[in-house]
Every structure is written in structure tokens, then in C-alpha cells.
VEXMARZA-141185 format. One record per residue: residue number from 1; residue in one letter; x, y, z of N, C-alpha, C, O in turn. Coordinates in pm, whole numbers, plus 50000, padded with zeros to 5 digits. Example, Ala and Ser with C-alpha at 12.3 -4.5 7.8 and 13.67 -1.06 7.14 Angstrom:
1,a,51319,49431,50780,51230,49550,50780,51320,49670,50780,51424,49668,50846
2,s,51285,49775,50708,51367,49894,50714,51290,50003,50787,51341,50114,50804
END
This chain:
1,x,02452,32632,67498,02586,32582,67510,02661,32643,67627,02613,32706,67721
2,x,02828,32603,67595,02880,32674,67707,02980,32775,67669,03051,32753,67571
3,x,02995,32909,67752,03048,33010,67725,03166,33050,67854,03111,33043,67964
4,x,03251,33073,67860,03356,33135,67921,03347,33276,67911,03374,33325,67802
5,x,03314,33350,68004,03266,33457,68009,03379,33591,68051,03380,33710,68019
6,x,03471,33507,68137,03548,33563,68217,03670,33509,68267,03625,33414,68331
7,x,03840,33504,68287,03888,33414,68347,03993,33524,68385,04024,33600,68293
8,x,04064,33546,68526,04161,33565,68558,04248,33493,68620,04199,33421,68707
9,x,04359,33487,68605,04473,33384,68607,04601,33511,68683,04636,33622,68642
10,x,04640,33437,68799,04741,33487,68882,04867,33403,68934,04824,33320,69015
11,x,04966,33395,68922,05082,33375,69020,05070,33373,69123,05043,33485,69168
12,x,05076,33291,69200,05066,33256,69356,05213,33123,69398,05203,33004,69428
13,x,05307,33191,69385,05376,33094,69422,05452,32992,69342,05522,32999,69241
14,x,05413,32894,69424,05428,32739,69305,05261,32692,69220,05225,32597,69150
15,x,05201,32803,69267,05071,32758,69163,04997,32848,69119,05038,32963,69139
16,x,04880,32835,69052,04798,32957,68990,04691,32939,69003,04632,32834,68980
17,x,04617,33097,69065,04491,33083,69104,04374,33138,69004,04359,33248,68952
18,x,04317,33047,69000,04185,33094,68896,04063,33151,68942,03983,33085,69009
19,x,04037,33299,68901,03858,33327,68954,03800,33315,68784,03865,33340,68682
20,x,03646,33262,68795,03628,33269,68665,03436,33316,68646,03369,33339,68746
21,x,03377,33322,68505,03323,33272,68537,03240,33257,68417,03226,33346,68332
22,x,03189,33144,68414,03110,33075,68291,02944,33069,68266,02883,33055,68372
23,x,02879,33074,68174,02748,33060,68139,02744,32885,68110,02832,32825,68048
24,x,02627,32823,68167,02681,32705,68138,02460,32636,68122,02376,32583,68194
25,x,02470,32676,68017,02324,32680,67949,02304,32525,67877,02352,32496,67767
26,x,02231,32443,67954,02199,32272,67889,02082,32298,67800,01981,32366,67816
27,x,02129,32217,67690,02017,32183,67656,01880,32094,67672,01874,32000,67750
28,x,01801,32124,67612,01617,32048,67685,01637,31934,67726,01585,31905,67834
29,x,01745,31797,67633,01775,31684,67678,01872,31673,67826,01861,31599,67924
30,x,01947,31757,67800,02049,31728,67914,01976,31846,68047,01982,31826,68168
31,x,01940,31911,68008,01842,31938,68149,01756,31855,68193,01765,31816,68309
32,x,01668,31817,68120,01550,31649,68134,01649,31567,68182,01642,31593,68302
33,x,01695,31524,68176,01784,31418,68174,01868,31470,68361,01839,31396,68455
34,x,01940,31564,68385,01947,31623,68502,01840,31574,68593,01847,31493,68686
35,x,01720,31652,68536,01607,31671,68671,01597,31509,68716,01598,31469,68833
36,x,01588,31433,68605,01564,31260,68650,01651,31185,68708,01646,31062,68711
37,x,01765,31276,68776,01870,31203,68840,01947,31158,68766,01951,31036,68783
38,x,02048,31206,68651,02140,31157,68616,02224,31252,68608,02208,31358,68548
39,x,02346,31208,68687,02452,31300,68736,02510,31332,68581,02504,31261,68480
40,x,02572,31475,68603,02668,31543,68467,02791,31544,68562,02795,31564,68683
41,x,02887,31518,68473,03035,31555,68516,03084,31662,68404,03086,31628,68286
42,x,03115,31767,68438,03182,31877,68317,03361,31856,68353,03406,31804,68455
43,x,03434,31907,68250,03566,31907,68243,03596,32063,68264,03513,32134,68207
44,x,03706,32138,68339,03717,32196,68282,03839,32180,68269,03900,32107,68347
45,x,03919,32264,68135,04029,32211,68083,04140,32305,68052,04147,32341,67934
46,x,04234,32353,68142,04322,32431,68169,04486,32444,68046,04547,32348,68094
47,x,04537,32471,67986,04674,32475,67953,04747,32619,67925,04725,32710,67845
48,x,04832,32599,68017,04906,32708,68032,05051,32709,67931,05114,32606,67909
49,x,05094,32857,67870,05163,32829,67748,05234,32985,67782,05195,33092,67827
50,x,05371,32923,67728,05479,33033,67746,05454,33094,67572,05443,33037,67463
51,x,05453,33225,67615,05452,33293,67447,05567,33322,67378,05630,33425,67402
52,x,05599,33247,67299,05736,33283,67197,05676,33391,67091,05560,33423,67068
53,x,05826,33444,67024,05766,33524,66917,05749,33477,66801,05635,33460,66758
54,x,05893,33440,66706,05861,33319,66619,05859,33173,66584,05882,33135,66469
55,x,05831,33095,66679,05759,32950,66694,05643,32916,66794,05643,32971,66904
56,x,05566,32845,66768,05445,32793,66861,05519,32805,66964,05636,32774,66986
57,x,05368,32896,67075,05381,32895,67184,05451,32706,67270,05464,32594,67220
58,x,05474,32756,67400,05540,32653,67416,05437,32584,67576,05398,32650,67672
59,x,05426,32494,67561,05300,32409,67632,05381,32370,67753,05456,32273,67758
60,x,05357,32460,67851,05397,32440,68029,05333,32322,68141,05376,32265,68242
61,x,05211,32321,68067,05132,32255,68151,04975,32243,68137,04903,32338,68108
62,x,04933,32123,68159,04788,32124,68164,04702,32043,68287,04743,31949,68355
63,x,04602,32093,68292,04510,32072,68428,04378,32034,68323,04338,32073,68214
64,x,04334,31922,68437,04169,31897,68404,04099,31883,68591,04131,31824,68695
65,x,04010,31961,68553,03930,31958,68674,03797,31939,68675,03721,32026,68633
66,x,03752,31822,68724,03650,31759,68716,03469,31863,68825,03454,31878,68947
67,x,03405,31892,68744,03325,31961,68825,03152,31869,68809,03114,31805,68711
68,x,03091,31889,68913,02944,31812,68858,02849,31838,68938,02868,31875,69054
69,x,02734,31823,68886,02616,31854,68958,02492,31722,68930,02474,31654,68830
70,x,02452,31723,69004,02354,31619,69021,02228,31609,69115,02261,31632,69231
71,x,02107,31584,69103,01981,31616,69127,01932,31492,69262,01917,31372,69238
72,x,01919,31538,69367,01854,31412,69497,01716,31518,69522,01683,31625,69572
73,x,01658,31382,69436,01524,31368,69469,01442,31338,69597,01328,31382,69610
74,x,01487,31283,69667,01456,31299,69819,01440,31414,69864,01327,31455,69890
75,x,01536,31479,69880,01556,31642,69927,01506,31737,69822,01507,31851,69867
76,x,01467,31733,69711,01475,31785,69602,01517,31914,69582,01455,32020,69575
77,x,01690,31875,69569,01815,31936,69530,01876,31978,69473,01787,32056,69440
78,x,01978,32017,69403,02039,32028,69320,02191,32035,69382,02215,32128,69460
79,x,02293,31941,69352,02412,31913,69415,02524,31963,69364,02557,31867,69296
80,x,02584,32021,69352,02748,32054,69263,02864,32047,69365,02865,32086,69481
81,x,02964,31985,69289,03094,31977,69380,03153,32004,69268,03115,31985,69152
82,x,03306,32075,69333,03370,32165,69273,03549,32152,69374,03544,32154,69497
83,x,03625,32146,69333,03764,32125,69427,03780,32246,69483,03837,32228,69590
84,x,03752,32390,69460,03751,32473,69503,03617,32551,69632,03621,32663,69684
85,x,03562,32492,69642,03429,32488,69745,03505,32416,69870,03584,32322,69873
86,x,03458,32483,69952,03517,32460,70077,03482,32303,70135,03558,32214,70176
87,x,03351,32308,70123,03258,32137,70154,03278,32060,70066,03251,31942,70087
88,x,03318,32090,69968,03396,32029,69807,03220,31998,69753,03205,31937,69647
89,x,03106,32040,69823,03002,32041,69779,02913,32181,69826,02962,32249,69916
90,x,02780,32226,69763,02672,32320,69760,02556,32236,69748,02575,32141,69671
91,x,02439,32239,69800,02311,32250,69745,02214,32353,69741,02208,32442,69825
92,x,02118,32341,69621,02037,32446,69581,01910,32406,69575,01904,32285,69557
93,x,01806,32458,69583,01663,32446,69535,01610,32401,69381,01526,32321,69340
94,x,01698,32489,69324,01630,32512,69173,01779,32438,69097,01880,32405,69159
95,x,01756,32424,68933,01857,32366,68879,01923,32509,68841,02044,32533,68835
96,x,01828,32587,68821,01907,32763,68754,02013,32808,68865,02122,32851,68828
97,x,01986,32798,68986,02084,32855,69137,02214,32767,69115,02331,32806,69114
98,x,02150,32603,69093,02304,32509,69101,02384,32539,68982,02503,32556,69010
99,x,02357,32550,68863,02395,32579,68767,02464,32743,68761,02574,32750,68706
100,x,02421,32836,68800,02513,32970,68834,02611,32973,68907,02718,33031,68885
101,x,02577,32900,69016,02719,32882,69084,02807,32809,69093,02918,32828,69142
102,x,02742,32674,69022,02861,32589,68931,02925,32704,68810,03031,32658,68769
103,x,02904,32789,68768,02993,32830,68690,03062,33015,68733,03087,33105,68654
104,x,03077,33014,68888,03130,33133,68964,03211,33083,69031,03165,33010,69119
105,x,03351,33095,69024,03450,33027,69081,03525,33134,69134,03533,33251,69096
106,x,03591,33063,69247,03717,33205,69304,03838,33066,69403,03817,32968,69474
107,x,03944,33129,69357,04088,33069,69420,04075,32929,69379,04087,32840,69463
108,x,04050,32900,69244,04070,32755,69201,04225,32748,69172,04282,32834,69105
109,x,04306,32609,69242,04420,32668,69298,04464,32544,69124,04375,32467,69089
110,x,04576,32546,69054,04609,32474,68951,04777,32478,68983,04853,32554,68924
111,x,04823,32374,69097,04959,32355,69140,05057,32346,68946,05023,32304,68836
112,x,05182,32409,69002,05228,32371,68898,05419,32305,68916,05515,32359,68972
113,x,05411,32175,68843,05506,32128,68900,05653,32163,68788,05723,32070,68748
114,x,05673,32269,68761,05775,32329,68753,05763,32491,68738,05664,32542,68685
115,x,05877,32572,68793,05842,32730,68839,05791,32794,68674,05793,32719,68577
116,x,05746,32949,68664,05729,32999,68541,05872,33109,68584,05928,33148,68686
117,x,05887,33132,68384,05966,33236,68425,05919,33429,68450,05843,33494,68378
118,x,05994,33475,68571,05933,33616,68566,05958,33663,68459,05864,33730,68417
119,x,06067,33659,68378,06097,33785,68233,06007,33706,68104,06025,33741,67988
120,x,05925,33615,68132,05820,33511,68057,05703,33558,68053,05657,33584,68165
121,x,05591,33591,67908,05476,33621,67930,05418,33478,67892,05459,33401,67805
122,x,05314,33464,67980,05246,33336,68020,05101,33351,67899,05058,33466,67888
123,x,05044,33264,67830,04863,33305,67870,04802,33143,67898,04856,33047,67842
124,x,04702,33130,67976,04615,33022,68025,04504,33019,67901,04427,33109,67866
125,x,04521,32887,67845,04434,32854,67773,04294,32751,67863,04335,32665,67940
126,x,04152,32765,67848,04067,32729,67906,03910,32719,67808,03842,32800,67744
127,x,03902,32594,67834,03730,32586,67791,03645,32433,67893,03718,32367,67967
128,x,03571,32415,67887,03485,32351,67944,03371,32286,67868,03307,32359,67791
129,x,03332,32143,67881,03296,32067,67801,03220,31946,67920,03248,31917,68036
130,x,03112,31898,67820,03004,31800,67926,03099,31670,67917,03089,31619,67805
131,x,03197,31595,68011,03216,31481,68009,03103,31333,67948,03027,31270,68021
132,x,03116,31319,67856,03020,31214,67777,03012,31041,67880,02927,30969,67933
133,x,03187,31046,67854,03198,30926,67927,03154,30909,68035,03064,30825,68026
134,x,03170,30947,68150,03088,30982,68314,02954,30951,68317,02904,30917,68424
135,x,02861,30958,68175,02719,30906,68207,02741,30772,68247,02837,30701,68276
136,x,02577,30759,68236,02539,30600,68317,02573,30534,68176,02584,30618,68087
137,x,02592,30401,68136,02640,30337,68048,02524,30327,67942,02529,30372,67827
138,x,02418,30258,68001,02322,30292,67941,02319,30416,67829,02321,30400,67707
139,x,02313,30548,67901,02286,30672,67794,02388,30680,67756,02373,30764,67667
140,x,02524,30644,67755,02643,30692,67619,02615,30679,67493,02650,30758,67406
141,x,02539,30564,67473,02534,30573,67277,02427,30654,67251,02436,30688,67133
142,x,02286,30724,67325,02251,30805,67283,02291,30940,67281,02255,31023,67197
143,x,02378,30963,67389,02438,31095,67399,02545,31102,67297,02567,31208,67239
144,x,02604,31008,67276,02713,31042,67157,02673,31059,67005,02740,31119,66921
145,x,02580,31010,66991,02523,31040,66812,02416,31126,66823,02341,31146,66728
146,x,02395,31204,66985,02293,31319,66945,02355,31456,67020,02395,31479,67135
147,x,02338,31559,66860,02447,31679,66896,02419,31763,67028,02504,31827,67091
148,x,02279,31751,67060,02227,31789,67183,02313,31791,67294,02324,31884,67375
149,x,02384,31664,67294,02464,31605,67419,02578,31703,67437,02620,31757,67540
150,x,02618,31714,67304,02778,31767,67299,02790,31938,67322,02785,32021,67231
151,x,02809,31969,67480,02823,32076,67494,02979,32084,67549,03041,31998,67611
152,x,03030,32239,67499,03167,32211,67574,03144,32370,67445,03072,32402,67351
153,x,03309,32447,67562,03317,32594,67490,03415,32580,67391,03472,32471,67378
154,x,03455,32724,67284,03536,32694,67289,03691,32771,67307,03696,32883,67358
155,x,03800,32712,67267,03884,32735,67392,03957,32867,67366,04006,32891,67256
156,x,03966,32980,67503,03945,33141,67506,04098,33102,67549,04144,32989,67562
157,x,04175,33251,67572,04320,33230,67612,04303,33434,67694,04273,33549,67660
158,x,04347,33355,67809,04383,33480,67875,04540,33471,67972,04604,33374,68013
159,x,04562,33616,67981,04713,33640,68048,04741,33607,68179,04667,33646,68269
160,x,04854,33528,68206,04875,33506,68382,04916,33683,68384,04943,33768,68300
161,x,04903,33675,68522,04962,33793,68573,05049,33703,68696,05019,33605,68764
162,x,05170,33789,68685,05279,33754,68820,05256,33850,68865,05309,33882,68972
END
């Protein structure tokens, strides 16, 4: 499955920068399924929350950021793009290399369209999950009634720092 291993969350302005970094372990189908050329799209899934003392935290904002990797057999590759990658893409040799550094991130930027407050403690809620829908049409109804498919973490909460 998938694990969130690590996440720091910073103040930068009008936005917040994320280094992170995730274990992101497929299972036999969805690795098979990889090597034969069928692209994965993962989510990852951001919400940031002002901490009250006595009522639910209060929901500032949320981000989804689309990340994926996918296999060219021609070159025999391994592809990941990521919004934070400079080429907005990497390629690798092996699926283990694309897969590690699909889940090592630094200055993933998450604009935010209204300020936080400084006398406000913040925490970033985050997990990551295999986008189902994004397959080829074909494999959705097997991926959806087999638990194999359904990877995604679940969701960890760490502190902004200003």
C-alpha cells in the first residue's frame, strides 16, 4: 500500500511549500499492469485546517495534485511527472527508481488564495491514493471490485510552520 512517511509544511508567503516523502508500494496487479503500459495517475490530497479549541477544526483550504508514472516501452522507461519537477517530467530504468522518486518531493508549492493567520496554529492534512478513474476504460470495472486496485494512505496531519 501507500504510506506517508514524512511531510513538512512551511509558510512561504501567499503559499505553502511541501517537502515530503512517501513509500508508495503497488500491488502484483497494479505493478503487472504498469510494466504493460498502462499509465497510473495518483492523487495527492492536501487540506489545510486552522485549529480551534472547542469546535472542529476549521477547513482553509484544499489542494489535489495530480502525480503519475507510466512505462514507454520503446525506450524501456519508466516516466513520472510531478508539478514540482523542473521538466514537469523524470525517466528511469527500473520501475523501483521511478517509483522512489515519485514519492521524494521538495518545494511542492500549494498557492493559497486567502492569507493564514500568524497568531493561528495551522496543521496540513495529507494522504495519497491510486486515481481509479484515470485508467483506460476498459480496466475500471475490474479495478473497482478488486481490492488489489484500491491503494491510497491514510490521512496523517502535520504542523505548518510560519
Amino acid at each position: 500500500g501507500f504510506t506517508i512517511d514524512h511531510i513538512e509544511a512551511r509558510l512561504d508567503g501567499k503559499s505553502i511549500q511541501v517537502d515530503g516523502k512517501l513509500t508508495l508500494n503497488l500491488t502484483g496487479d497494479v505493478r503487472k499492469a504498469l510494466s504493460k503500459s498502462i499509465p497510473l495517475q495518483l492523487n495527492m490530497e492536501f487540506v489545510l485546517k486552522r485549529v480551534r479549541n472547542y469546535v472542529w477544526d476549521k477547513e482553509v483550504a484544499i489542494w489535489i495534485v495530480p502525480i503519475a508514472i507510466f512505462y514507454k516501452p520503446v525506450s524501456d522507461e519508466y516516466v513520472i511527472s510531478r508539478p514540482d519537477l523542473l521538466d514537469q517530467q523524470e525517466s528511469f530504468g527500473s520501475q523501483h527508481a521511478a517509483l522512489e522518486r515519485l514519492g521524494a518531493f521538495r518545494h511542492l508549492n500549494l498557492p493559497l488564495e486567502q492569507p493564514v493567520l500568524p497568531e493561528k496554529k495551522y496543521i496540513l492534512e495529507t494522504r495519497i491514493k491510486l486515481d481509479l478513474s484515470k485508467l483506460p476504460a476498459m480496466m475500471r470495472p475490474l479495478a473497482y471490485f478488486s481490492s488489489s486496485w484500491h491503494l491510497n494512505s491514510k490521512w496523517t496531519e502535520w504542523p505548518l510552520k510560519h
